[in-house]
C-alpha positions as CSV (number, residue, x, y, z in Angstrom):
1,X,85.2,108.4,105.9
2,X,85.6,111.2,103.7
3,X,89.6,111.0,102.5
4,X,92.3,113.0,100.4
5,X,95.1,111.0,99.1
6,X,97.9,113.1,98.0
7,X,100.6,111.8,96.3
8,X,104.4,113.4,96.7
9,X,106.5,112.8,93.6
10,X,110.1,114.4,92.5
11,X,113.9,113.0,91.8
12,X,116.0,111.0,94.4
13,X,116.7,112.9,97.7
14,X,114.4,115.7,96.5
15,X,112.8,116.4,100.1
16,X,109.8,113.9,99.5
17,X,109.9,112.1,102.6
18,X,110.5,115.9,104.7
19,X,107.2,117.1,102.9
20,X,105.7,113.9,103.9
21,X,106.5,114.0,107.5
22,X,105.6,117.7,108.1
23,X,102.2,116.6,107.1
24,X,101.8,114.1,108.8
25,X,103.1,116.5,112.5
26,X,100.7,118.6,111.0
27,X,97.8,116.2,110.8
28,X,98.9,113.5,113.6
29,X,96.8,110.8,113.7
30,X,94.8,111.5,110.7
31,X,97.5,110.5,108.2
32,X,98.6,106.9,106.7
33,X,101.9,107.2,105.5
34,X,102.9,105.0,102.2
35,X,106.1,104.9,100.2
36,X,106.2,103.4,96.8
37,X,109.6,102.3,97.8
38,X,108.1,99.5,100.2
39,X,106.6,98.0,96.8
40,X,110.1,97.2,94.9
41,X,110.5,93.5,94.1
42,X,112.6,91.4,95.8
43,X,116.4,90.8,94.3
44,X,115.3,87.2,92.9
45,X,112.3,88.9,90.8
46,X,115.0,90.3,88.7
47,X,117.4,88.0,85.7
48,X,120.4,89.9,86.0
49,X,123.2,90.2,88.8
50,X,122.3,92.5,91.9
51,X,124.9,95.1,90.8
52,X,123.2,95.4,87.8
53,X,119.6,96.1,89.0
54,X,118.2,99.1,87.6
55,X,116.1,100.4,91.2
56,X,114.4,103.6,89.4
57,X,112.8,101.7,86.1
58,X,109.4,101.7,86.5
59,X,109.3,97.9,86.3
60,X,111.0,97.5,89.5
61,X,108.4,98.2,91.9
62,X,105.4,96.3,92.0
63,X,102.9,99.1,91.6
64,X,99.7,96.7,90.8
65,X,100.0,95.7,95.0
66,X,100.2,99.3,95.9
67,X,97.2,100.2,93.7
68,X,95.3,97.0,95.4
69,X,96.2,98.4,98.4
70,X,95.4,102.2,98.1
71,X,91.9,101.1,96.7
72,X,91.2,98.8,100.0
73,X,92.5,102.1,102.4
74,X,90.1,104.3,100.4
75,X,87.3,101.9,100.9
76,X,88.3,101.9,104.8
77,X,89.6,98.4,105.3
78,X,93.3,97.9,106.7
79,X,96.2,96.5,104.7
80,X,99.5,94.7,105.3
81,X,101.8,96.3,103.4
82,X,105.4,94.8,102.3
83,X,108.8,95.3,104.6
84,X,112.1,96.1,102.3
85,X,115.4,96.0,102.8
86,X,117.3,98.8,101.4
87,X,120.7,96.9,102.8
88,X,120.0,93.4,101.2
89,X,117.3,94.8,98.7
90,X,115.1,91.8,99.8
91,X,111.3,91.8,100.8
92,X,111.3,90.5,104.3
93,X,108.9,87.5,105.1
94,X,106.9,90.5,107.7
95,X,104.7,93.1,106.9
96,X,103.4,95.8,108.8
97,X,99.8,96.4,108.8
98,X,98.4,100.1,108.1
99,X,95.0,100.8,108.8
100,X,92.8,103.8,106.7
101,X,92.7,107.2,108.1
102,X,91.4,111.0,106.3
103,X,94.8,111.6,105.0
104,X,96.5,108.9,103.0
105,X,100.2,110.2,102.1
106,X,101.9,108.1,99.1
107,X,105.5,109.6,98.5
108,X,107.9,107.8,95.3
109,X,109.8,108.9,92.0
110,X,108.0,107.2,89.8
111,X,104.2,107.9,91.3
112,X,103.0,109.9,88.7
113,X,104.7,107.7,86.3
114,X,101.5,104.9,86.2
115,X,98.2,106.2,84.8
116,X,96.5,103.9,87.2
117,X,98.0,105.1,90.2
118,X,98.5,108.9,89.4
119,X,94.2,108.6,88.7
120,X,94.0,108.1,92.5
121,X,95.5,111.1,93.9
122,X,93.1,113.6,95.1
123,X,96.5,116.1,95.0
124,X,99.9,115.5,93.3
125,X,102.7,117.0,94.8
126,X,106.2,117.3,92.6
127,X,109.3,118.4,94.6
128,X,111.4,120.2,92.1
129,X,115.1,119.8,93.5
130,X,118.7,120.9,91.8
131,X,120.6,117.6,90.8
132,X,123.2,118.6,92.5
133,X,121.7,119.2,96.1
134,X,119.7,115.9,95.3
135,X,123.1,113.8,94.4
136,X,124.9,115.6,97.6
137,X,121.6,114.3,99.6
138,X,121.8,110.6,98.2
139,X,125.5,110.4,98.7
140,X,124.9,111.2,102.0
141,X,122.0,109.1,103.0
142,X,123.2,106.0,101.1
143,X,126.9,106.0,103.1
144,X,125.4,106.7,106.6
145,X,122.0,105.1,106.5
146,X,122.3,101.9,103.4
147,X,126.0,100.8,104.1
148,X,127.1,102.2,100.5
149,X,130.5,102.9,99.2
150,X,131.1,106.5,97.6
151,X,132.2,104.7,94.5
152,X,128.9,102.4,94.5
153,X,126.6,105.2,94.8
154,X,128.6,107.4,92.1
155,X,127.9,104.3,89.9
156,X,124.7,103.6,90.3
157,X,123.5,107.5,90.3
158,X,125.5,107.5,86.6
159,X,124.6,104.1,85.1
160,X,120.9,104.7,86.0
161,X,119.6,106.8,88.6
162,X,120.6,110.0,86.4
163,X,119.1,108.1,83.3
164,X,115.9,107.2,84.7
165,X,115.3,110.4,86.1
166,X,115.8,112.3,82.8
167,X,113.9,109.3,81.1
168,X,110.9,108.6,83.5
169,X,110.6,111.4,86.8
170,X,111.6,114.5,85.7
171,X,108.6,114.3,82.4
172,X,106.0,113.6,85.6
173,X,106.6,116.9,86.9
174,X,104.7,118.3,84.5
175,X,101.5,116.0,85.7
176,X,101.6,117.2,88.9
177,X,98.7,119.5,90.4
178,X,101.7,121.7,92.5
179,X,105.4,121.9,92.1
180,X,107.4,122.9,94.8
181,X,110.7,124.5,94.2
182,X,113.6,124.0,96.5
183,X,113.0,120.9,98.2
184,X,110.5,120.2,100.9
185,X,111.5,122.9,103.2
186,X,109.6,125.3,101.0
187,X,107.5,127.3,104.0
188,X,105.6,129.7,102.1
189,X,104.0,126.1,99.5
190,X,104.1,123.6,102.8
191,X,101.5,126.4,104.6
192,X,99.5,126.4,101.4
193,X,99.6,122.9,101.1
194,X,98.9,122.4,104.9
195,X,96.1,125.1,104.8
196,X,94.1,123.1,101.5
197,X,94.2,120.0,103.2
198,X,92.2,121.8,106.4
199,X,90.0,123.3,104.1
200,X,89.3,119.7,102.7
201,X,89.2,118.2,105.8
């Protein structure tokens, strides 16, 4: 099976996950969808209290398992990847399993970060967001959708999210094959983008 995997990079709420799924209505079946995000460690992997976890240091995810898991898609064999929870930041006991397809779709902040990893990518996406649409975004998502508090997510976006960015995402950008301005609903780059892939394909 001849394969592209492209990996979609950029800051919290930056539109990865919208690039990601108008690939994959663009390419249906053909795509395997993967978010680094699935790979954090569970709470008890971490010595300090929950409130003090620091989610976008590039320890916190266990990258090694996605990189295991990445090479065994490539090679065409089917994985079982982890289940998170971002209400309980636990890793459940299931796991889903995701079988190898043409297009393999890996979407996180820190991607790019991990020599390993970023050597994989076929195609590295960066989705180049204002901080302040991407802090509106987060606000947003983590009150409806993770159960957050306005004052919990204000915290953690200024004790680390805003740190980490600046420290570890933003420098990746530069790594990056592409970099989308304006979020993921960027026609004129998502045709481009769509149109490579085709010609890959």
């Amino acid at each position: 099976m001849s394969q592209l995997l492209i990996g979609i990079a950029g800051g919290t709420a930056s539109g990865k996950t919208t690039l990601a799924k108008i690939l994959k209505d663009a390419f249906k079946d053909e795509v395997t969808m993967l978010r680094h995000d699935f790979y954090y460690h569970d709470k008890s992997y971490f010595s300090v209290p929950e409130d003090k976890i620091n989610f976008d240091h590039p320890e916190s995810f266990e990258t090694e398992l996605l990189i295991d898991h990445l090479k065994k898609l490539i090679s065409g064999t089917k994985i079982e990847r982890p289940v998170y929870s971002y209400k309980t930041n636990e890793r459940l006991q299931e796991s889903k399993v995701v079988k190898p397809s043409p297009i393999i779709i890996v979407e996180g902040i820190l991607i790019f970060h991990y020599p390993k990893l970023r050597d994989l990518f076929d195609l590295k996406i960066y989705i180049d967001t204002d901080a302040d649409i991407r802090l509106l975004r987060r606000i947003n998502r983590d009150i409806k959708k993770r159960d957050r508090t306005f004052d919990s997510v204000r915290n953690q976006y200024m004790a680390t999210v805003k740190p980490m960015h600046e420290r570890y995402v933003e420098p990746t950008k530069y790594l990056a094959d592409i970099i989308i301005p304006h979020g993921g609903l960027n026609d004129i780059a998502n045709d481009l983008i769509i149109k490579k892939i085709k010609a890959h394909l």
